[in-house]
C-alpha positions as CSV (number, residue, x, y, z in Angstrom):
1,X,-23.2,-12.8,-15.3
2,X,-22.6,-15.4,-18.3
3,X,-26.5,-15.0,-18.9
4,X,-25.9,-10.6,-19.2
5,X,-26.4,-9.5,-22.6
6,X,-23.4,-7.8,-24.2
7,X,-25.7,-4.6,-25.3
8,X,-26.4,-4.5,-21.7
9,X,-22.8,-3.3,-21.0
10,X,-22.9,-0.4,-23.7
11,X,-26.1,1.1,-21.5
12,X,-23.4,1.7,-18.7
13,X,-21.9,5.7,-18.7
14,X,-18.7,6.2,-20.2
15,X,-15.8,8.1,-19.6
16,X,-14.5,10.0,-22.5
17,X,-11.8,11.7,-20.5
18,X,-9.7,10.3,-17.8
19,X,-11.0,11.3,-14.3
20,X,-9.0,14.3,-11.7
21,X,-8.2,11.6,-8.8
22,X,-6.8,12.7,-6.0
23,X,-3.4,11.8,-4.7
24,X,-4.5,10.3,-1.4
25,X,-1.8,9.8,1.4
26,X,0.3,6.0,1.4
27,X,-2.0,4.3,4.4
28,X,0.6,3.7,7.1
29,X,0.5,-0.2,6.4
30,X,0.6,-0.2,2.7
31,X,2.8,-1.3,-0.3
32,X,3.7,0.4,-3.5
33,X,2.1,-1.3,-6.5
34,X,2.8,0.6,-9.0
35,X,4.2,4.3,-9.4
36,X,2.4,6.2,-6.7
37,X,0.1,3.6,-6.1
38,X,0.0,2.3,-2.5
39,X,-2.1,-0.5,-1.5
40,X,-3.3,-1.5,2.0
41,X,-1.8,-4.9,2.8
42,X,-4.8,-6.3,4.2
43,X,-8.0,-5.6,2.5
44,X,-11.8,-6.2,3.4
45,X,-13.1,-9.4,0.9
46,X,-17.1,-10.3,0.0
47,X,-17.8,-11.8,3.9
48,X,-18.4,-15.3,4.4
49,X,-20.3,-15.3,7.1
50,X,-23.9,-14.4,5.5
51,X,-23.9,-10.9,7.1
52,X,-24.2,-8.1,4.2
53,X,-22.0,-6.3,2.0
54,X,-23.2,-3.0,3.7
55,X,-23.1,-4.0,7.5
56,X,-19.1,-5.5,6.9
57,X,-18.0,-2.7,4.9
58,X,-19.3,0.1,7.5
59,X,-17.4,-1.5,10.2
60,X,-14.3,-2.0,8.5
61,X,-14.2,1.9,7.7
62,X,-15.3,2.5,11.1
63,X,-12.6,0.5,12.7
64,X,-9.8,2.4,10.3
65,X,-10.0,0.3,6.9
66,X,-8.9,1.6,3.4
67,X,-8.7,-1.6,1.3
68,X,-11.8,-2.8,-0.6
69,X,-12.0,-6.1,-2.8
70,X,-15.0,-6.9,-4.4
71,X,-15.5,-8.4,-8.4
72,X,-18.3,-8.5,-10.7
73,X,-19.4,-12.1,-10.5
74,X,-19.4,-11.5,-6.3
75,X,-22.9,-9.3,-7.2
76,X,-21.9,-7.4,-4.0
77,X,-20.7,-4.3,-5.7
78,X,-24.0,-2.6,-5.4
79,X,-23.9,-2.8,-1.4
80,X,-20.5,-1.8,-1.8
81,X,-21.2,1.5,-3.3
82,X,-24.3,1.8,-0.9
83,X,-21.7,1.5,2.2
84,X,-19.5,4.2,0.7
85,X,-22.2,6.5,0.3
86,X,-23.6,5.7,3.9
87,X,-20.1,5.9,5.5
88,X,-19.4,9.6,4.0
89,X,-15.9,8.5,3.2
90,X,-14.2,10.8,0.4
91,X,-13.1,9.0,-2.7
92,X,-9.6,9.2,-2.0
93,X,-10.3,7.8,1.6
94,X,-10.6,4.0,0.6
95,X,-8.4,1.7,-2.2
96,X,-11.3,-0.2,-3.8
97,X,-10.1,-3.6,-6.1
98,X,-12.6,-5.0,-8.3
99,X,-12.1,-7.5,-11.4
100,X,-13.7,-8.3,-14.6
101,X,-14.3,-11.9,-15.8
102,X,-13.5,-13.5,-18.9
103,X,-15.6,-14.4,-22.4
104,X,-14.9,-16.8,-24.7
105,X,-14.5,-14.3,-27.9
106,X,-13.0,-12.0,-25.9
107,X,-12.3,-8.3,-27.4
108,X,-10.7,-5.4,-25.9
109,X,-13.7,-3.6,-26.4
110,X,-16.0,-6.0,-24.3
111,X,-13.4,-5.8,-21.8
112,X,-13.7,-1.8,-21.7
113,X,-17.0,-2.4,-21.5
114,X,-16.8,-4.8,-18.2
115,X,-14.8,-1.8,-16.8
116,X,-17.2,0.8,-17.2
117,X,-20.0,-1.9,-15.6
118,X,-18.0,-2.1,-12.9
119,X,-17.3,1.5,-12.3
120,X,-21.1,2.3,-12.9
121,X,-22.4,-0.3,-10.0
122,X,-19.6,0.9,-7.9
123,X,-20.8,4.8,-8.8
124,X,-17.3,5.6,-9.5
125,X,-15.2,7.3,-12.3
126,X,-12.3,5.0,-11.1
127,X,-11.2,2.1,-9.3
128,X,-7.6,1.6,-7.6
129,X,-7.3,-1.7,-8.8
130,X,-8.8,-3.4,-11.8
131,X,-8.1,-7.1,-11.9
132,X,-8.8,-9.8,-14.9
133,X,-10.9,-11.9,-12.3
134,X,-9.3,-15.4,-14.4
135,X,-7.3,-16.3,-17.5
136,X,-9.4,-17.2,-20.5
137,X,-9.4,-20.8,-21.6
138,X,-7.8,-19.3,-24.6
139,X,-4.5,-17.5,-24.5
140,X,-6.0,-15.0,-27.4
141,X,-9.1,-14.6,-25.4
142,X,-6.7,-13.7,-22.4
143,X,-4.5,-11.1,-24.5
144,X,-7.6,-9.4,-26.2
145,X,-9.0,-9.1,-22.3
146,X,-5.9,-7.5,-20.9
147,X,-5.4,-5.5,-24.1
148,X,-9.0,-4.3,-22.6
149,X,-7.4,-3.7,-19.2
150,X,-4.7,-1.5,-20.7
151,X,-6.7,0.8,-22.5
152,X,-8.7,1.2,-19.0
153,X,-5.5,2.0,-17.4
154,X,-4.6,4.8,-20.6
155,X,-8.1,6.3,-20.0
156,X,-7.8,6.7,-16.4
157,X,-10.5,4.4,-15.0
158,X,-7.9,2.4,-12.8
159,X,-4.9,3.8,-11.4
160,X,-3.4,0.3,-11.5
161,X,-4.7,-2.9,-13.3
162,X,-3.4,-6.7,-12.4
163,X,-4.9,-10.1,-13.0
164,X,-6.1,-13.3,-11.0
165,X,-5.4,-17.0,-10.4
166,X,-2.9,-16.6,-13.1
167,X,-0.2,-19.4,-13.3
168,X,3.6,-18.8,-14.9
169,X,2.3,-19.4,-18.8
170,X,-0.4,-16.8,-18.2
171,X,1.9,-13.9,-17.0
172,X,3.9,-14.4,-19.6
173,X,0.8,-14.0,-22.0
174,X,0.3,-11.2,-21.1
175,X,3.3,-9.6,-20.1
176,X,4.9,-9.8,-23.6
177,X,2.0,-7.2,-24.6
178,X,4.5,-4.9,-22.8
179,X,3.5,-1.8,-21.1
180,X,1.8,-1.5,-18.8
181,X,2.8,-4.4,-17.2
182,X,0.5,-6.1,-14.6
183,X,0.9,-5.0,-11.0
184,X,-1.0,-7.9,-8.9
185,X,-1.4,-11.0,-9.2
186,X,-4.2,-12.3,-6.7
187,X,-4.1,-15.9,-5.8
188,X,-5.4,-18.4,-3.2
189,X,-2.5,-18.4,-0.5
190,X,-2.7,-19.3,3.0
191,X,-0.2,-21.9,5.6
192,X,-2.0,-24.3,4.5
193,X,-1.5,-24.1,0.7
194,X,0.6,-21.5,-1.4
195,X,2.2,-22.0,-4.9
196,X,5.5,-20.6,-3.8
197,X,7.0,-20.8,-7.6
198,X,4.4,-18.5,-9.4
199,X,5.0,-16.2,-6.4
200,X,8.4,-15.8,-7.0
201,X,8.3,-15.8,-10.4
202,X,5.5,-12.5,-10.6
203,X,7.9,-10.9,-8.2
204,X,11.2,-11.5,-9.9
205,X,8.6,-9.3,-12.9
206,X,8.2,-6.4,-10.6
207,X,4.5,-8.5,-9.8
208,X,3.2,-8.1,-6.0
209,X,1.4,-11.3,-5.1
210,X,-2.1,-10.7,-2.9
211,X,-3.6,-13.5,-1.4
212,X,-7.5,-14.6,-1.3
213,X,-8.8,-17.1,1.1
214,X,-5.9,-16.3,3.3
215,X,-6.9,-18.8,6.1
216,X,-8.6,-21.9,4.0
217,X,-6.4,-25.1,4.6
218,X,-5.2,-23.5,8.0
219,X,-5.8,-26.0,10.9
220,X,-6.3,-23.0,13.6
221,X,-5.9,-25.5,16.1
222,X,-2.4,-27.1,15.2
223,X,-0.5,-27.2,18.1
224,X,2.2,-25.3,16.5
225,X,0.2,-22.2,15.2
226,X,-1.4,-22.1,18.7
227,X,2.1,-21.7,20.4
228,X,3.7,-19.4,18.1
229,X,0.5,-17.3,18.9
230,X,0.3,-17.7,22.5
231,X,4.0,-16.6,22.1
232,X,2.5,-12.9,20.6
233,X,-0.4,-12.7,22.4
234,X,-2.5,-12.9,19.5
235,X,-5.0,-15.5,17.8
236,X,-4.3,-18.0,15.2
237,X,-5.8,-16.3,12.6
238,X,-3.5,-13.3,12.9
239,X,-0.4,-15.6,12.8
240,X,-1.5,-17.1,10.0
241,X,-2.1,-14.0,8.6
242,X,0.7,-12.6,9.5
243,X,3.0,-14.9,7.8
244,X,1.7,-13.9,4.4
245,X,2.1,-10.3,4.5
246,X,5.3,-10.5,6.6
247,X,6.6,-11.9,2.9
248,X,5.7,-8.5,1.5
249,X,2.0,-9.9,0.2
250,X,-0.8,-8.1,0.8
251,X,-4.0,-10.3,0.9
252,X,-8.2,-9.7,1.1
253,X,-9.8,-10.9,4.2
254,X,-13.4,-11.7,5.0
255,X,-13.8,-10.9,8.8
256,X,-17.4,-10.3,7.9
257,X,-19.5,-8.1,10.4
258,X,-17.5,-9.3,14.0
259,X,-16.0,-6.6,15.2
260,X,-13.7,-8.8,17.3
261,X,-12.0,-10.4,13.6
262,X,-12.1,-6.9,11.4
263,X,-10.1,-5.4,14.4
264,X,-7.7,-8.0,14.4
265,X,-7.3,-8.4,10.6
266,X,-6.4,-4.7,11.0
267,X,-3.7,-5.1,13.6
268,X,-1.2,-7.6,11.7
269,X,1.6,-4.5,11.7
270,X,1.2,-4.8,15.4
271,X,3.8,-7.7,15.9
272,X,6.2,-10.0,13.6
273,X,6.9,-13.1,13.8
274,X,11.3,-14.9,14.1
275,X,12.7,-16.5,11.0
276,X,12.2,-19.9,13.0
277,X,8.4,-19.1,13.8
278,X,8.3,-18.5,9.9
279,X,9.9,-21.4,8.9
280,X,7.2,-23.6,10.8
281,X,4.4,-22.1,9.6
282,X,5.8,-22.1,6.1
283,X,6.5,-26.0,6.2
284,X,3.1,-26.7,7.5
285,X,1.3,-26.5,4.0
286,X,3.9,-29.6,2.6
287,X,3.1,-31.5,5.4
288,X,-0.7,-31.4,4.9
289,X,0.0,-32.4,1.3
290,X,1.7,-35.5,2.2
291,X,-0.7,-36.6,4.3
């Protein structure tokens, strides 16, 4: 991506009206992001497993999957828009997230640009979700993207634009651009590791907090994740899992092309875990620090 000429990005098709998208029904397991927009709480990530874009994504819309995360630096977002067209799922069927990275230089104009790339490899007039992948190294750099991100979101080529792997002094680089405000703010969060300040602090701004590597750091054979699951009849992973979006986060999962993980990733509304079982797994993550 850092070696893709800028005139590259003006070759891609652009909008010059906002696109008709449908008003698609809330998914029953879903969270409101933004006015009328409702996002799956669990999403299908790039797998991690080897196994192609196309193969994971067919099986998570044939198991019952809406959510979508992919990003322009992944290079997947080709197979992803060859797995929508093979699974003949409407538009308004899925929740696709996808991100743009950051330049040095940055303009809201390149960042448009990034935008429209995006849309054109995902063969889309709009995504759900438009993410700034990273803040800048400069805080200018970071404005002048999500400036870019904003004039997305006023042309209608994202229904709802956020950011990622921002910390506290990054929101509030952007935020004081005013309207419209970010409505995610995707970071690494699993037992094992979560920042539980910046969390709280995107919240108290209206911010929902997705997690990414949901289950790195997680020791899936600690003694007290496996009782709390044998407790539920369900595997470690989907306790683990469970304990981040049972704090209201939704988070992007990478199950690959097993059947036996995409079903379970899609089943975390099927049980919840007691305060005290919550508790435990939440204390695990300072525990591996001091060690």
């Amino acid at each position: 991506l850092t070696t893709m000429p800028h005139a590259a990005l003006l070759l891609c098709a652009c909008q010059s009206a906002a696109p008709a998208w449908g008003s698609p029904a809330p998914p029953g397991f879903s969270k409101e992001i933004s006015s009328g927009v409702f996002m799956p709480y669990v999403s299908l990530g790039h797998p991690d497993d080897n196994s192609s874009e196309v193969a994971s994504l067919a099986l998570w819309l044939r198991l019952g999957g809406v959510g979508i995360d992919t990003a322009l630096v992944y290079k997947n977002q080709k197979q992803v828009a060859e797995g929508l067209a093979q699974s003949g799922k409407a538009r308004d069927e899925v929740f696709i997230t996808t991100k743009i990275p950051c330049f040095p230089a940055m303009t809201p104009a390149l960042a448009l640009d990034l935008v429209r790339f995006d849309l054109s490899e995902l063969r889309v007039s709009y995504v759900d979700l438009m993410l700034l992948h990273e803040p800048c190294k400069a805080e200018e750099d970071t404005q002048q993207a999500w400036l870019g991100l904003q004039q997305a979101f006023d042309a209608g080529l994202a229904r709802a634009i956020g950011v990622s792997n921002f910390a506290r002094s990054d929101i509030d680089a952007v935020v004081k651009l005013g309207s419209p405000q970010p409505a995610v703010n995707q970071c690494r969060m699993s037992v094992g590791d979560h920042d539980d300040a910046t969390r709280a602090y995107g919240e108290a701004l209206g911010i929902t907090y997705e997690a990414f590597s949901p289950l790195r750091h997680v020791d899936l054979s600690d003694p007290r994740l496996l009782q709390i699951a044998r407790a539920h009849r369900k595997s470690a992973a989907q306790v683990a899992l469970r304990w981040i979006v049972q704090q209201d986060v939704v988070l992007a999962t990478s199950p690959g092309a097993v059947a036996s993980f995409a079903q379970a990733d899609l089943e975390l509304d099927s049980f919840a875990l007691s305060s005290d079982e919550m508790a435990t797994l939440s204390a695990m993550a300072a525990q591996r620090a001091s060690r």
